[in-house]
C-alpha positions in Angstrom: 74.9 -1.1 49.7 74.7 -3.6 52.6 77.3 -6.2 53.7 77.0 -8.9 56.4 74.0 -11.1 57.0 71.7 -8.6 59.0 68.9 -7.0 56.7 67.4 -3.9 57.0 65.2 -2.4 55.1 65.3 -1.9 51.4 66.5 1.1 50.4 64.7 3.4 48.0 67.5 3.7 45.6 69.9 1.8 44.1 73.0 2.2 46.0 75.8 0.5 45.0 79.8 0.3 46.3 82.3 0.3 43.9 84.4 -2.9 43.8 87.6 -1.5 43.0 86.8 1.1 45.8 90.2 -0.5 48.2 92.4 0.9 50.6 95.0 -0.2 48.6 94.3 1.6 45.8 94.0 4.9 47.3 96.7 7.2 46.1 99.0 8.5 48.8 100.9 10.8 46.4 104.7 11.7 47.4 104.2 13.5 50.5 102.4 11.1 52.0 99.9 13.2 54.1 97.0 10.8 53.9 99.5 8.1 55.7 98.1 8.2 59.2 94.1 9.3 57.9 94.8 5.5 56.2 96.2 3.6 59.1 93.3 5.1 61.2 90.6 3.7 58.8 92.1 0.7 58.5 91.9 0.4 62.5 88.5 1.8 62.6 87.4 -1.6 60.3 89.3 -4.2 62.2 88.8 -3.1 65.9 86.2 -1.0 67.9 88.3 1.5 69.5 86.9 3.9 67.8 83.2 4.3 67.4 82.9 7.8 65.6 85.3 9.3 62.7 84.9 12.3 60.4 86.7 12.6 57.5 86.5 15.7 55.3 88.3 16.6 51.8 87.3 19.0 49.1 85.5 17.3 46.1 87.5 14.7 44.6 89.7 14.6 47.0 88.8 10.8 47.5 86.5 11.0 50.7 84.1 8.9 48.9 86.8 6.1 47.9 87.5 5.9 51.2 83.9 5.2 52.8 83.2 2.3 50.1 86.3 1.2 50.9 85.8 0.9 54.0 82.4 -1.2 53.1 84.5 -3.4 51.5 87.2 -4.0 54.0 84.3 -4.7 56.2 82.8 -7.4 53.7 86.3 -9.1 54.1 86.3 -9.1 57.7 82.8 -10.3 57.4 81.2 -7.5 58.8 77.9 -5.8 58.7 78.4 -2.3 56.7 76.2 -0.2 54.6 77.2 3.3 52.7 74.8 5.9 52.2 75.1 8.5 49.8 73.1 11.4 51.0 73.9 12.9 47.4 71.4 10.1 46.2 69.5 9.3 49.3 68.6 12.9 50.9 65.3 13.2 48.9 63.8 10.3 50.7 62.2 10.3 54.0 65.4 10.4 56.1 62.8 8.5 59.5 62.1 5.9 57.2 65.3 5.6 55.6 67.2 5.5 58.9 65.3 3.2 60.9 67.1 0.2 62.0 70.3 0.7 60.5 72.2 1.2 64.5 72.2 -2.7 63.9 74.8 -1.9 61.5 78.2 -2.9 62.8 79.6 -0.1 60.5 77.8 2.8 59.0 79.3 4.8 56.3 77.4 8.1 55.6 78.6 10.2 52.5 77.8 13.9 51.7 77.1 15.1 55.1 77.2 18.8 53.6 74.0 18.4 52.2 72.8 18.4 55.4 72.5 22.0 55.9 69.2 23.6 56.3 67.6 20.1 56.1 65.8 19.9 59.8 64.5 17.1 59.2 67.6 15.2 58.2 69.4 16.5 61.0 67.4 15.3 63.6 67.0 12.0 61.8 71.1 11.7 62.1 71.4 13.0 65.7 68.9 9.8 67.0 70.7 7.4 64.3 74.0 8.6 66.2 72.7 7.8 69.6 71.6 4.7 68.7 74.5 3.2 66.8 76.6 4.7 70.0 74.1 3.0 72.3 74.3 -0.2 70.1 77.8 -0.3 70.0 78.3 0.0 66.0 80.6 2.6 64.5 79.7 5.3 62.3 81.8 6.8 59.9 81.2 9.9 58.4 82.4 11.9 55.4 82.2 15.6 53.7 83.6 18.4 52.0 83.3 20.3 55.1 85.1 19.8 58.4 82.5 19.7 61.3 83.3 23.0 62.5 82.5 24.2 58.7 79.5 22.7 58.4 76.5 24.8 58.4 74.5 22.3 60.8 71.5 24.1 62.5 70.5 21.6 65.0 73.4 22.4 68.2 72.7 18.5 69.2 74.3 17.1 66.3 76.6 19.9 65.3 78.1 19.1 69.2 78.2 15.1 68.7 79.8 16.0 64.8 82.4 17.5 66.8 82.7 14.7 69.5 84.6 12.3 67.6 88.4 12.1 65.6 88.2 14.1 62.5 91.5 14.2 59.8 91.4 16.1 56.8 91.7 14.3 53.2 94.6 16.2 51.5 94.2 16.9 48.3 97.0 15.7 45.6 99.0 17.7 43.8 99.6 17.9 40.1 102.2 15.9 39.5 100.9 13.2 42.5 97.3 13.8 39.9 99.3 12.6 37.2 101.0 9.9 38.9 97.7 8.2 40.3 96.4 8.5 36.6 99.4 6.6 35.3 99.1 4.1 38.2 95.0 3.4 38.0 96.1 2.6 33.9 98.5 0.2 34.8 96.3 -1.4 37.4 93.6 -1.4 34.9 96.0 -3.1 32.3 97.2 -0.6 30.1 99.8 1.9 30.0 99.2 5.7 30.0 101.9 7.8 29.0 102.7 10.2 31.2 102.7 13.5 28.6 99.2 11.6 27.6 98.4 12.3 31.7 99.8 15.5 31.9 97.4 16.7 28.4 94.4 15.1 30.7 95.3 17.0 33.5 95.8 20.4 32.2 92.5 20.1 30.3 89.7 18.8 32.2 88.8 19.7 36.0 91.5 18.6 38.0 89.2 17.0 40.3 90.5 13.1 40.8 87.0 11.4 40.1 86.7 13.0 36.7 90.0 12.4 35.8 89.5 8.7 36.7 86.1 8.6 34.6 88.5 10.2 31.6 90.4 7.0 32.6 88.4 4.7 32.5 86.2 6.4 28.9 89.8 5.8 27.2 90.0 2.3 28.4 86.9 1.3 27.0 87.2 3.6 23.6 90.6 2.3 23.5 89.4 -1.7 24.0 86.8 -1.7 21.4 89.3 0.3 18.6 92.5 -1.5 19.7 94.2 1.6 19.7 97.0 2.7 22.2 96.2 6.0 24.1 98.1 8.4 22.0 97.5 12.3 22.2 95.6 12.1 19.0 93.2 9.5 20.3 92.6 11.1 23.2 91.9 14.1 21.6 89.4 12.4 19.7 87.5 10.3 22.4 87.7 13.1 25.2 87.0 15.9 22.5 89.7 18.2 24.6 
């Protein structure tokens, strides 16, 4: 998705950022660990100290919350941002789908994993990163892996991946799992018990995204039944 007035060219795909994708909706969970990854990001948007940050976080750990919503803080400060799923875009010719996009004033690239043993990607990214560093833009990139643990080929790029600030997403814990659940339900309207949250958890993979599509399935089954979200309807809608 692209914000600001600058228009490059059209993407291949539909790409799309969520709208409730917010820095203010990210969980922080008790310990607080993400604290300082979250005041960073929030810098990164407003100011151009920074030019280059990786963050990295197992799956559904929230790295890709944070990138949109860091296209949407962006669109607030009326700024030019687009977010690029490679998980959706890294069939297409990465020459073509690259070009122009240093003019960017923030580039969010997702899913830099799938990278590896793609050649041809990674030499597309290496000139992309020159440029937007040339330009001036900032690039923000996320994985599962931290740059280091990536398994990038191409030493040019592996050494500017390493360059920048990286932080680490921590992942939440249970109980920090079952808390976010119970918060995205009253955020959404609707009130989730939390032995309801708890039967989610323990039964599904405890990976935050899915949890949150769970979520937001028993909003929906539980809008057009006008039915509270009692075990036996979940049950029932989730089939768990």
């Amino acid at each position: 998705m692209m914000r600001g007035n600058q228009q490059p060219q059209q993407l291949p795909l539909g790409v799309s950022v969520r709208d409730h994708a917010d820095f203010s909706n990210f969980f922080l969970g008790q310990s607080g660990a993400n604290r300082q990854l979250l005041q960073q990001l929030q810098a990164f948007v407003t100011s151009a100290q920074e030019q280059f940050l990786f963050i990295w976080g197992e799956p559904g750990s929230g790295v890709s919350h944070l990138l949109q919503a860091a296209c949407n803080a962006a669109e607030e400060a009326d700024q030019s941002s687009l977010y690029l799923p490679l998980s959706e875009l890294v069939g297409a010719d990465p020459q073509e789908l690259l070009d122009g996009l240093e003019r960017m004033e923030i580039l969010c690239i997702d899913d830099l994993q799938l990278l590896e043993h793609r050649p041809d990607w990674q030499e597309a990214v290496f000139h992309l990163y020159n440029r937007i560093r040339d330009a001036g833009g900032r690039l923000l990139i996320g994985a599962h892996n931290s740059p280091r643990g990536l398994a990038i080929e191409l030493a040019d790029l592996r050494s500017r991946l390493q360059w920048g600030v990286t932080y680490q997403v921590e992942s939440l814990s249970d109980d920090d799992k079952v808390a976010a659940l119970c918060e995205r339900a009253r955020k959404r309207g609707f009130n989730l018990p939390e032995d309801v949250a708890r039967y989610i958890l323990y039964r599904s993979p405890r990976n935050t995204a899915v949890l949150f599509a769970c979520l937001e399935q028993l909003d929906k089954a539980s809008l057009m039944e006008k039915r509270r979200l009692t075990l036996p309807f979940v049950k029932q809608v989730l089939g768990i």
